[in-house]
N, C-alpha and C positions, 0 to 999 in steps of 0.2 A: 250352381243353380239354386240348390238348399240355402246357401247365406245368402244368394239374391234375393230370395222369395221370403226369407223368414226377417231380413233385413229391411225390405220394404214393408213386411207385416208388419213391424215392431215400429218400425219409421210413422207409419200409417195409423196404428193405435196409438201412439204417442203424439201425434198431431192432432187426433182427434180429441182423446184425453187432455191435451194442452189448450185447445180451442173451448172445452168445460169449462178449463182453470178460469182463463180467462175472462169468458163473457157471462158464468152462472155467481149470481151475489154468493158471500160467504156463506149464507145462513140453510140456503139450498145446496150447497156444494156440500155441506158441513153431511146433513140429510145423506144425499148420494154416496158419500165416501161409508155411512155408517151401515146401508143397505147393500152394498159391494163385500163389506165384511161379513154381514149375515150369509153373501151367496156362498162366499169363500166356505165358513165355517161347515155350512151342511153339504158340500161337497166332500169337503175334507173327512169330513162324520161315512157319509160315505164310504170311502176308502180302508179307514184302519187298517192299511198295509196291503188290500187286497192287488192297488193299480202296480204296485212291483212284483206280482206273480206271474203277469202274462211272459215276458219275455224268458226268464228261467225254465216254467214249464214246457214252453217250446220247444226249447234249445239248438237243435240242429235239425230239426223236423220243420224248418223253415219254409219249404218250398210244396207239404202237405197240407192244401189245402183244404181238406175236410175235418184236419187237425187240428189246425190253427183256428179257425173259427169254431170248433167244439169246445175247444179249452176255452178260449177266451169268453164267449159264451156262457161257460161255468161260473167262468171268475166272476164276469158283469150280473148275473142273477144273483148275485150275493151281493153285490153294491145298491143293485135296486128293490132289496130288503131290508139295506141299513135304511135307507133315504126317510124311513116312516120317525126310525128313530132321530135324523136329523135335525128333522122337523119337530121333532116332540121338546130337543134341547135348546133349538133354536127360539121359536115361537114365545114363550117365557121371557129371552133376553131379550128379545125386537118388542115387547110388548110392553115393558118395564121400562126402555130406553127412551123410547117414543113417548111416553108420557113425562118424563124426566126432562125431557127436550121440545116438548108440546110440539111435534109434528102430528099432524093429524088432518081430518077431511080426505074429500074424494081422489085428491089429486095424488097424495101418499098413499091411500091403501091400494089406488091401481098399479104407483110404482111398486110397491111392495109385493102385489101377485103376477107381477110381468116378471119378477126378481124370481117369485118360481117356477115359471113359465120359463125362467133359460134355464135355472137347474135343472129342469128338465128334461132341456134340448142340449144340456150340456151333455148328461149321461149317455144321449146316443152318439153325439161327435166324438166323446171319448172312444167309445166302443171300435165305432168305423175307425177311427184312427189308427187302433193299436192294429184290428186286423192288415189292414192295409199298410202299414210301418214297417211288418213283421214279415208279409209276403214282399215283402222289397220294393210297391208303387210308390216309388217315390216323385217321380213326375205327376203323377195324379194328386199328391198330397200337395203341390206347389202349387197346381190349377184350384183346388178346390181354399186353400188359404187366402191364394191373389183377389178372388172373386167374393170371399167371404171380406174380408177386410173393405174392401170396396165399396163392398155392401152399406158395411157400417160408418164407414167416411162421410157415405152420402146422405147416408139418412141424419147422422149427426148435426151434418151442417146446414141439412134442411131444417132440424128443429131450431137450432141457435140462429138461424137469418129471423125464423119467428123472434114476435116479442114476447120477452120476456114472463111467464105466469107462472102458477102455483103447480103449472102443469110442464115444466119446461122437466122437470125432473121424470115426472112419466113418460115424455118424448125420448130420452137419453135412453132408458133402460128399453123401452121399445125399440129403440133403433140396434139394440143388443140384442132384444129378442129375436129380430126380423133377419138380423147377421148369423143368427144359429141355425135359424128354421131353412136358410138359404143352402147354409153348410150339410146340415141335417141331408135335404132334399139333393146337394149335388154327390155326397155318401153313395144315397141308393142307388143314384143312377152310375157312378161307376161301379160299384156291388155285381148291377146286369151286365157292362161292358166288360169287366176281366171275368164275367164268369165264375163270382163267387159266391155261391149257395146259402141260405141258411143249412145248419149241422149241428145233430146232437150228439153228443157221443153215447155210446152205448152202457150198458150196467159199472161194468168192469174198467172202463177209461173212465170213468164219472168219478168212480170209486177212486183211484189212481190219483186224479187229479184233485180232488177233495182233501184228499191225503197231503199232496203236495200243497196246496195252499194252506192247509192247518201249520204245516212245518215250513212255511215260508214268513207266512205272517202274522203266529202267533206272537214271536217277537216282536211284531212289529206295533199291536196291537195299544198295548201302553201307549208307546211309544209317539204315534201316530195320534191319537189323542191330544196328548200333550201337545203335540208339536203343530196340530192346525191350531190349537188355540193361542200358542207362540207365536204362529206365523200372522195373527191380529192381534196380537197383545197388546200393543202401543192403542191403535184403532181401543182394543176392549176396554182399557184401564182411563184412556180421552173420554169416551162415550159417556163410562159412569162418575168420573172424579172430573173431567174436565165442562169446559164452554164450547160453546159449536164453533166459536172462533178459532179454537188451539185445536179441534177435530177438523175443520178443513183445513187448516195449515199441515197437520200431521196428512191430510191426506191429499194435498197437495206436492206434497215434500215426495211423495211414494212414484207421481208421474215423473218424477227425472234420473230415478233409477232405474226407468224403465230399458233404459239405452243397455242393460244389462243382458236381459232378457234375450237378444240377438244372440250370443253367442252357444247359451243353455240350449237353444231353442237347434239349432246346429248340431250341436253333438246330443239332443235326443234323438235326432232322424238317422245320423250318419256313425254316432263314435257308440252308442250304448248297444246297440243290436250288433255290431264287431267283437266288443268285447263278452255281449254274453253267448255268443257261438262260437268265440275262439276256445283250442284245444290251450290247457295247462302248461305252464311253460318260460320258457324267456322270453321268447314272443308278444305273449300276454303283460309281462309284469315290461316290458319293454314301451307297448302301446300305452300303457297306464303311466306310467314316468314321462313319457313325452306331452302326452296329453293336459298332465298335470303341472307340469312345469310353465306349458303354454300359457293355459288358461291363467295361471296364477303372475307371469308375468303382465300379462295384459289387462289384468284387472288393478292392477298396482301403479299402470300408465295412467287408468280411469281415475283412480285415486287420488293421485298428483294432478291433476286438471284439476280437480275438485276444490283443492289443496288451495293452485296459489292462483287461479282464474274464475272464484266463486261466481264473481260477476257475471259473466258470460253465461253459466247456469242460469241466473235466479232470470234471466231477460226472459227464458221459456214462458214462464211463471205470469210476469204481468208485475206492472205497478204497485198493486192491493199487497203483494208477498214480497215486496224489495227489503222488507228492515230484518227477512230472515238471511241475508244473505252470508252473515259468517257462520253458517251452521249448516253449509251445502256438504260442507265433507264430510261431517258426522253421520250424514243419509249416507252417502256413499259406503263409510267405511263402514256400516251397521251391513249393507245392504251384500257388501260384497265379502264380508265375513260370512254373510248365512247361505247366499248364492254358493261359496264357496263349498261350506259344508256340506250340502246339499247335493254339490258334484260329486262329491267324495261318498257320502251316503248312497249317490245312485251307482255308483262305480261297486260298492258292495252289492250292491241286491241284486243286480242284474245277472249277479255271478248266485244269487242266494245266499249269500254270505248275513243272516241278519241278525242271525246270535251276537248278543251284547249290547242290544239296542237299549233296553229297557234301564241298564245302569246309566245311559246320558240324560235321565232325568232327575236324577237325582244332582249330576253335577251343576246341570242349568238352575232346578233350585236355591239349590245351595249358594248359586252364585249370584243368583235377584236379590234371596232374602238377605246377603252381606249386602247389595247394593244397596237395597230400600233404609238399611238400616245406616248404612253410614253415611248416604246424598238423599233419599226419599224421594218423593214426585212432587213439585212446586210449579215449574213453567217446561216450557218448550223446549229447552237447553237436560232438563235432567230427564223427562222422558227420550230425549233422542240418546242420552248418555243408557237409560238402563237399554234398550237397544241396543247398542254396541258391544254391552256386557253381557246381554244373552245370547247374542251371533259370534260373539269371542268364547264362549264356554261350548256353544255346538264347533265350532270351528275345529279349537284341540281336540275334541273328545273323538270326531270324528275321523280327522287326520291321524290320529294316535291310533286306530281301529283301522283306516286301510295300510297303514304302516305297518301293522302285525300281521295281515292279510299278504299284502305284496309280500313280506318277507318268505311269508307258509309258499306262497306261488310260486315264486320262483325256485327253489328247492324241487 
């Protein structure tokens, strides 16, 4: 039911995001893809390692509801004390870009404060989500995804039957907005039907779990940093050095990766809450090699499609993007190197495993500034190459770290 539902999510968002590509001019697409990156960036700011605390501190206290929503509770108050500083890094970069790119007038600054208007309905969907993940509804998270996505299907395709204006970009992100506030509101109303409380925890569990998030994501804290701004990189370095042409093609290039996101989206509901309540053991290092073998065969299947039926890709896309079409698998293989990693990274933290985070920054540097120096950034071919080079350097670094993990685990 989870791959059904998260399958047609993904399906649904990507038809919609494809129906963008196709009927919004470059030069507005160009805009939206650079305003998606700002949301990213200050969610991410956000975080600094906090969203991998919930499940750890949990652990097997799973089915304690006054628990489970205390802690998580703790975590999320700390996220929406970063969001000030989000905004204070972000705001600077979207201000500088925007002039640089002359987007400007009513119809931009409304997309632009609808753009924090879901960061801000992002912060409670996350919240409700994890509780509810964590207490095990997972038929409720299927209901409340099918109806959100829906949501934004319709509204998308309502704005794009309109014609075309300076406003069609504030329609898009409104129709984002309208899909959270949907999501947001059918939250609360399962909250009242399983009967679950708001709860704070007391002096002494506050203190505890304080504790535990300081020693969960202090490592993370660099680390996370770095790596929201990795995860726009391409998007950051277009925005400043490039044309709005080669920023919608880069962010066009991002909706046929999407097809990725299916399987992540799967073993965040169903494989990472298994393995961070399972006991120590062979068992554990067992579900982890199965898991990992899967995933990495099947992304390898996705790859070869990529490979030698580019064609068939770039159709998604629309006419306007046909002359990228030998450069589909370099999306691919960028995208499912750092998906990749990222699996392997959640596989650690889930467990709290996050010591040693902070040295994969140094190797991903290391690994741009050899790139920049010996290919540099010129067109669309060597940005999607230093991509590949930085989801090849998280790739090892990180498989090389649950590799020394599994080893300690199984022992």
């Amino acid at each position: 039911m989870v791959g059904g539902v998260e399958t047609f999510g993904v399906a649904v968002g990507g038809i919609a995001g494809l129906l963008i590509v196709n009927v919004m001019p470059k030069d507005q697409y160009a805009a939206y893809t650079f305003l998606v990156a700002c949301m990213t960036l200050i969610l991410g700011i956000t975080d600094l390692g906090l969203a991998h605390c919930c499940l750890p501190i949990v652990g097997q206290r799973n089915q304690e509801i006054p628990w489970v929503v205390g802690a998580c509770h703790r975590v999320f108050q700390k996220r929406w004390l970063l969001l000030g500083l989000g905004l204070a890094v972000i705001v600077p970069y979207w201000f500088y870009t925007s002039r640089e790119h002359d987007w400007s007038g009513w119809a931009y600054f409304s997309a632009s404060l609808l753009m924090v208007t879901v960061v801000l309905l992002s912060l409670r969907e996350h919240y409700a989500n994890t509780i509810l993940l964590i207490l095990g509804h997972i038929s409720t998270l299927n209901r409340v995804a099918f109806f959100t996505q829906f949501v934004r299907i319709a509204f998308v395709g309502a704005v794009l039957l309109l014609p075309i204006t300076s406003f069609t970009v504030t329609g898009i992100v409104a129709a984002t907005a309208a899909a959270s506030f949907v999501s947001v509101t059918l939250y609360r109303r399962a909250f009242g039907a399983h009967k679950i409380p708001e709860a704070d925890l007391d002096e002494a569990d506050a203190k505890r779990v304080d504790a535990q998030v300081v020693q969960i994501a202090k490592p993370l804290v660099l680390p996370a940093i770095f790596y929201q701004v990795q995860g726009v990189i391409t998007v950051f370095l277009v925005s400043l050095f490039g044309t709005a042409n080669m920023l919608a093609e880069v962010g066009a290039f991002g909706r046929l990766s999407m097809v990725l996101i299916v399987v992540d989206r799967v073993t965040n509901v169903l494989l990472f809450p298994a393995i961070a309540r399972a006991a120590a053991g062979a068992r554990l290092t067992t579900i982890i090699w199965q898991a990992h073998s899967v995933y990495l065969v099947t992304m390898s299947l996705v790859l070869l499609t990529s490979y030698f039926l580019p064609q068939y890709w770039i159709i998604l896309l629309g006419e306007q993007y046909r002359s990228m079409t030998p450069l589909v698998w370099m999306v691919f293989l960028a995208s499912i190197l750092m998906n990749a990693s990222g699996f392997a990274f959640r596989t650690l933290t889930v467990r709290g495993a996050t010591a040693g985070q902070s040295y994969s920054i140094a190797v991903t540097l290391a690994t741009q500034v050899a790139y920049l120096w010996a290919i540099g950034i010129t067109d669309l071919r060597s940005v999607l190459g230093f991509g590949i080079a930085t989801s090849l350097a998280n790739f090892v670094y990180q498989y090389g770290l649950l590799t020394l993990r599994w080893v300690n685990w199984r022992r």
